[in-house]
C-alpha positions as a Markdown table, in Angstrom:
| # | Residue | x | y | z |
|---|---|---|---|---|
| 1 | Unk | 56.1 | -27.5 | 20.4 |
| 2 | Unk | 58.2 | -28.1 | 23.7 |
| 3 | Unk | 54.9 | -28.9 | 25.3 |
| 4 | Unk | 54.2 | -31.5 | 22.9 |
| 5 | Unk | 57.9 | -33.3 | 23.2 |
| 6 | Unk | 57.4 | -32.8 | 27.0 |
| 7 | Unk | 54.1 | -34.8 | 26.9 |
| 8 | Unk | 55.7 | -37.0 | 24.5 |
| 9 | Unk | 59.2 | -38.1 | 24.7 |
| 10 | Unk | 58.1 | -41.3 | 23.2 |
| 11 | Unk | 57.8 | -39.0 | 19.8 |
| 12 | Unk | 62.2 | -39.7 | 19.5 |
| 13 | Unk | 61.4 | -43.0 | 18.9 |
| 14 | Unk | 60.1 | -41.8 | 15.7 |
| 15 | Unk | 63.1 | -42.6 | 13.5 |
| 16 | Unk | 61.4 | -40.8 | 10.3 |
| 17 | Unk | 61.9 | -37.5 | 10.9 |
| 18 | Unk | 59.3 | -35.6 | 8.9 |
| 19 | Unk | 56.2 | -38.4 | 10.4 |
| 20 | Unk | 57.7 | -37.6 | 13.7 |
| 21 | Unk | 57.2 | -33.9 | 12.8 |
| 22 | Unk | 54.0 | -34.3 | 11.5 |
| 23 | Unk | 52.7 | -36.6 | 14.4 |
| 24 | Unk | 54.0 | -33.8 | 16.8 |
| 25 | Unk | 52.2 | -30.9 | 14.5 |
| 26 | Unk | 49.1 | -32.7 | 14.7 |
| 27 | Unk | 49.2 | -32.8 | 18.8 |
| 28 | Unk | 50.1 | -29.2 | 19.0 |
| 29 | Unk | 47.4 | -28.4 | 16.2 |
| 30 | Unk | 44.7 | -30.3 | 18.6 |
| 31 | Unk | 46.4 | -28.1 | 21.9 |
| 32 | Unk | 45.5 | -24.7 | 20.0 |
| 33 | Unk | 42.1 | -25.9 | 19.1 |
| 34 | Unk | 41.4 | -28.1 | 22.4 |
| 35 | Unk | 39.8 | -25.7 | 25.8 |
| 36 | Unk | 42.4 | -28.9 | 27.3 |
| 37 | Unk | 46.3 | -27.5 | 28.1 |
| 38 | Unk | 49.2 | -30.1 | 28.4 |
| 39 | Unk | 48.4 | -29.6 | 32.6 |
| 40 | Unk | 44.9 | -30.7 | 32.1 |
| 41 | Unk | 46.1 | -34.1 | 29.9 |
| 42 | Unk | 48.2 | -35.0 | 32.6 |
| 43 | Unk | 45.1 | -34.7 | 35.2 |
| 44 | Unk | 42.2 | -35.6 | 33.8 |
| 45 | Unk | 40.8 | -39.6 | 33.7 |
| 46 | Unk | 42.1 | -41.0 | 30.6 |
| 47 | Unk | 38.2 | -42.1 | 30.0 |
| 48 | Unk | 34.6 | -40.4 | 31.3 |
| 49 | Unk | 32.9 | -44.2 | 31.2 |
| 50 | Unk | 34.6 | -45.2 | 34.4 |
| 51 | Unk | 33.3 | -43.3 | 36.8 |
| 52 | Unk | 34.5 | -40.1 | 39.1 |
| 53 | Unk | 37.0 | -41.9 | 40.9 |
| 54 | Unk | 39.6 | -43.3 | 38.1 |
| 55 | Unk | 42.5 | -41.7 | 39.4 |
| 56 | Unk | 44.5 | -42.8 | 36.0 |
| 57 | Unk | 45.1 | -40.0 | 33.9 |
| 58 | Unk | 44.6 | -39.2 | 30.2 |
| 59 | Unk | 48.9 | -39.0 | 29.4 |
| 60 | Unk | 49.7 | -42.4 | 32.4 |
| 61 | Unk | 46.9 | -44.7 | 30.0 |
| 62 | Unk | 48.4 | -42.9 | 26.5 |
| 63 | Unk | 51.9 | -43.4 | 27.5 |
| 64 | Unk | 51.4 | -46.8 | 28.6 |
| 65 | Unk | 49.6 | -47.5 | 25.2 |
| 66 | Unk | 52.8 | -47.0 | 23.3 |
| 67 | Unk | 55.2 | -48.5 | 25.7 |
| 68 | Unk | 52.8 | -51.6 | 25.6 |
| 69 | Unk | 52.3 | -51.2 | 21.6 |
| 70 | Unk | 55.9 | -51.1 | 21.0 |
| 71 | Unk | 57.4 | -53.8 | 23.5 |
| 72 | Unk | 54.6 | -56.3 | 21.9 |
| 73 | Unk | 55.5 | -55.0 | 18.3 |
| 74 | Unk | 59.3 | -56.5 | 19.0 |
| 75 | Unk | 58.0 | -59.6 | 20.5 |
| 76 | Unk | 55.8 | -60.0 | 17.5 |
| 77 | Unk | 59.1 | -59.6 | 15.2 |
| 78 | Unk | 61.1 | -61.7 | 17.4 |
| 79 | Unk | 58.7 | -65.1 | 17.0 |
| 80 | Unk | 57.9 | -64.1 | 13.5 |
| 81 | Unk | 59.7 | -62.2 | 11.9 |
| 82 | Unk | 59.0 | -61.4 | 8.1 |
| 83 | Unk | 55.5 | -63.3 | 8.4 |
| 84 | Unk | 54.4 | -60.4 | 10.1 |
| 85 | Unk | 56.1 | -57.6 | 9.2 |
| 86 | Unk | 55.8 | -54.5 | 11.1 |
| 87 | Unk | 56.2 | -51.0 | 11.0 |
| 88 | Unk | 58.0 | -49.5 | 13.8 |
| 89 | Unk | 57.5 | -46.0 | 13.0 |
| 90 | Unk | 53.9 | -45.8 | 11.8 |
| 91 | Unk | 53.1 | -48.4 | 14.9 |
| 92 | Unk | 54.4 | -45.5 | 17.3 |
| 93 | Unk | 53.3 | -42.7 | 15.4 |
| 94 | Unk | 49.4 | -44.2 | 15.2 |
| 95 | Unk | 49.8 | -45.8 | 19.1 |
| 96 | Unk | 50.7 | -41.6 | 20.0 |
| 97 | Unk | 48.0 | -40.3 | 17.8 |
| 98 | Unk | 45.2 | -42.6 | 18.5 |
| 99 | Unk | 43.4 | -40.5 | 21.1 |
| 100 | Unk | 44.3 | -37.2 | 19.9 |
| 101 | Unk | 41.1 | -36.8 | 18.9 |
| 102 | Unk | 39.8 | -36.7 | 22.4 |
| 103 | Unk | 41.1 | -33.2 | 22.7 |
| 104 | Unk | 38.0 | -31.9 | 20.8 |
| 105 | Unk | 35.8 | -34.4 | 22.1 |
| 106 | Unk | 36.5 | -33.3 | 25.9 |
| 107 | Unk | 35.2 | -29.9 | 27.3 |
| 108 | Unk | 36.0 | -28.7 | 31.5 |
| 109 | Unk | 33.1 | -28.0 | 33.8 |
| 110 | Unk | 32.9 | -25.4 | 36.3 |
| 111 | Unk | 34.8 | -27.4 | 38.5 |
| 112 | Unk | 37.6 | -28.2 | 35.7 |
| 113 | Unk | 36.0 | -32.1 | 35.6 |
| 114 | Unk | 36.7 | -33.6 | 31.9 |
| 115 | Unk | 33.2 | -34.3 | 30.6 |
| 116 | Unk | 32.3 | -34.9 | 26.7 |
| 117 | Unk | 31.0 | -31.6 | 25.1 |
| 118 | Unk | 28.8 | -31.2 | 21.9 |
| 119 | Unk | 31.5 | -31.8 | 19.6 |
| 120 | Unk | 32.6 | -35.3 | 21.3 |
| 121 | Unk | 28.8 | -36.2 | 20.9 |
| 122 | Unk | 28.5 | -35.7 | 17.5 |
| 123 | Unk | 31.9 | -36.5 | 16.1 |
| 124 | Unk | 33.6 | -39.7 | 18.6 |
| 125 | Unk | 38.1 | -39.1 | 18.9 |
| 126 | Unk | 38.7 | -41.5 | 16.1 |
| 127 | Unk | 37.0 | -39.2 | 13.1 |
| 128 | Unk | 38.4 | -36.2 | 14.7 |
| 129 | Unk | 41.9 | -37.7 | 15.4 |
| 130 | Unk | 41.6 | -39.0 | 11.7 |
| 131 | Unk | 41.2 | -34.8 | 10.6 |
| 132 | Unk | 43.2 | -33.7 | 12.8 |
| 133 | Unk | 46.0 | -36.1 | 11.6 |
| 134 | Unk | 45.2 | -35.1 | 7.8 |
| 135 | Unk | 45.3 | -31.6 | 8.1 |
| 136 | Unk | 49.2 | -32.0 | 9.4 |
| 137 | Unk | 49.5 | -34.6 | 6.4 |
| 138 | Unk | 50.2 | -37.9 | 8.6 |
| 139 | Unk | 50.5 | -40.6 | 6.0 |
| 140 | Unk | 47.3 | -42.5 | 5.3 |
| 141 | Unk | 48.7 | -45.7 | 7.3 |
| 142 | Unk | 48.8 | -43.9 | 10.5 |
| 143 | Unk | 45.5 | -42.5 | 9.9 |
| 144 | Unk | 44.1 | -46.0 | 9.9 |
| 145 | Unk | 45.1 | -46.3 | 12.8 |
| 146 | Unk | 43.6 | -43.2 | 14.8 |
| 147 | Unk | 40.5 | -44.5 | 12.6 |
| 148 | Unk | 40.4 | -48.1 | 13.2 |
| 149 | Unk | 41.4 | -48.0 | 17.3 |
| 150 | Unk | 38.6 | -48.3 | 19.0 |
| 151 | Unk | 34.9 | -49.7 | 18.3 |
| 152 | Unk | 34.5 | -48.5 | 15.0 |
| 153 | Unk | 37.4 | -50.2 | 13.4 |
| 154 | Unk | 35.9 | -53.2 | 13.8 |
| 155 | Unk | 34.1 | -52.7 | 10.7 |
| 156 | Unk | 36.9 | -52.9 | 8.9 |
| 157 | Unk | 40.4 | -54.9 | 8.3 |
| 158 | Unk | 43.1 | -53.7 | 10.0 |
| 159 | Unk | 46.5 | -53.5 | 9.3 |
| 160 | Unk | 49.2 | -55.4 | 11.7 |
| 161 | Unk | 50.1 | -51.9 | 13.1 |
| 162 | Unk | 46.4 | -51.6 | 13.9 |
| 163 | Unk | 45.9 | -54.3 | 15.6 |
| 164 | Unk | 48.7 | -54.1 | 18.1 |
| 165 | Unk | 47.4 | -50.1 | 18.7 |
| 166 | Unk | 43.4 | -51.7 | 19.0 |
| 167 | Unk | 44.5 | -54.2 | 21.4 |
| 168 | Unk | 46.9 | -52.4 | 23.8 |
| 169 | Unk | 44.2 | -49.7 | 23.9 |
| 170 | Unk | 41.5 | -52.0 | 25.0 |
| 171 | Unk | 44.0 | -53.9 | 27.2 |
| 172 | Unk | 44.7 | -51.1 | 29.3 |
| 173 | Unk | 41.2 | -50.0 | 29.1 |
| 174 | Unk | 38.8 | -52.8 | 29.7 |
| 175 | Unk | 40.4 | -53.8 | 33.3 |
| 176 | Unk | 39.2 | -50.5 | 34.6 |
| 177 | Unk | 35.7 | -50.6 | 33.2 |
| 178 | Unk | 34.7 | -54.6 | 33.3 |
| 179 | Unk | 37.5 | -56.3 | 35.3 |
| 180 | Unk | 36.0 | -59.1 | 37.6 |
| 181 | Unk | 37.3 | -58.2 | 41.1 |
| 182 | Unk | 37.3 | -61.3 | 43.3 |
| 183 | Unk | 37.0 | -60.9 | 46.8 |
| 184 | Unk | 39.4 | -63.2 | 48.4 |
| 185 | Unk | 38.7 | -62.7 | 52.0 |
């Protein structure tokens, strides 16, 4: 579990105790079952669908996710307070679990590059987050979350925690794959 709280120090922020137990339970159950070590997270591009030479890793874009999710959630509160209510704890929790699926999605090459294995084609990170999650019994808003992140949630309504998690993620992801680089010389 050190490994975990070392990946994660954003986890403290996690003022329910047994959910921040639970959200660090589910990364250390997704370690064991990952060929990925704690090393590896902090080496390996955060996404395969940018090419060889994204030099941001896995833990720098995840990290940045919550810091990003959690400065926007109190700016949210400040300009609207009760309108929009919002979780603080299931926000993080779900922001630090969205991508923990991406443990079983992700196998090494013979060269120890991240590339997506047969699991990862057949089952995408936010079902296998969503398990993952469940097995360690993470409440069923936080498993929205995982669930609703990326493309797929956006067959469904998302909570205001969901949202925020959806929208940092793509923030932070989008730039690097479609960004418009102008060349001002």
């Amino acid at each position: 579990m050190d490994d975990v709280y070392e990946l994660w120090p954003e986890l403290n922020w996690i003022e329910d105790e047994l959910l921040r137990k639970k959200v660090a339970r589910t990364w250390e159950v997704a370690l064991e079952k990952s060929v990925l070590s704690a090393d590896d997270l902090r080496r390996i591009p955060f996404t395969l669908l940018c090419g060889d030479d994204l030099k941001v890793s896995f833990m720098d874009h995840k990290r940045a996710v919550v810091h990003i999710v959690k400065e926007s959630a109190c700016k949210v509160e400040e300009f609207f307070g009760e309108e929009l209510p919002i979780n603080m704890d299931v926000l993080i929790a779900g922001a630090i679990l969205a991508d923990v699926g991406k443990l079983l999605e992700y196998e090494l090459d013979e060269s120890g590059k991240a590339v997506q294995g047969m699991y990862g084609k057949l089952l995408r990170h936010p079902f296998s987050g969503v398990a993952l999650a469940e097995s360690c019994d993470v409440p069923a808003e936080v498993c929205h979350i995982i669930a609703t992140h990326a493309g797929e949630g956006n067959m469904v309504k998302r909570t205001t925690e969901a949202y925020l998690v959806h929208h940092a993620d793509f923030m932070t992801f989008l730039p690097f794959k479609e960004r418009l680089v102008i060349n001002r010389s």
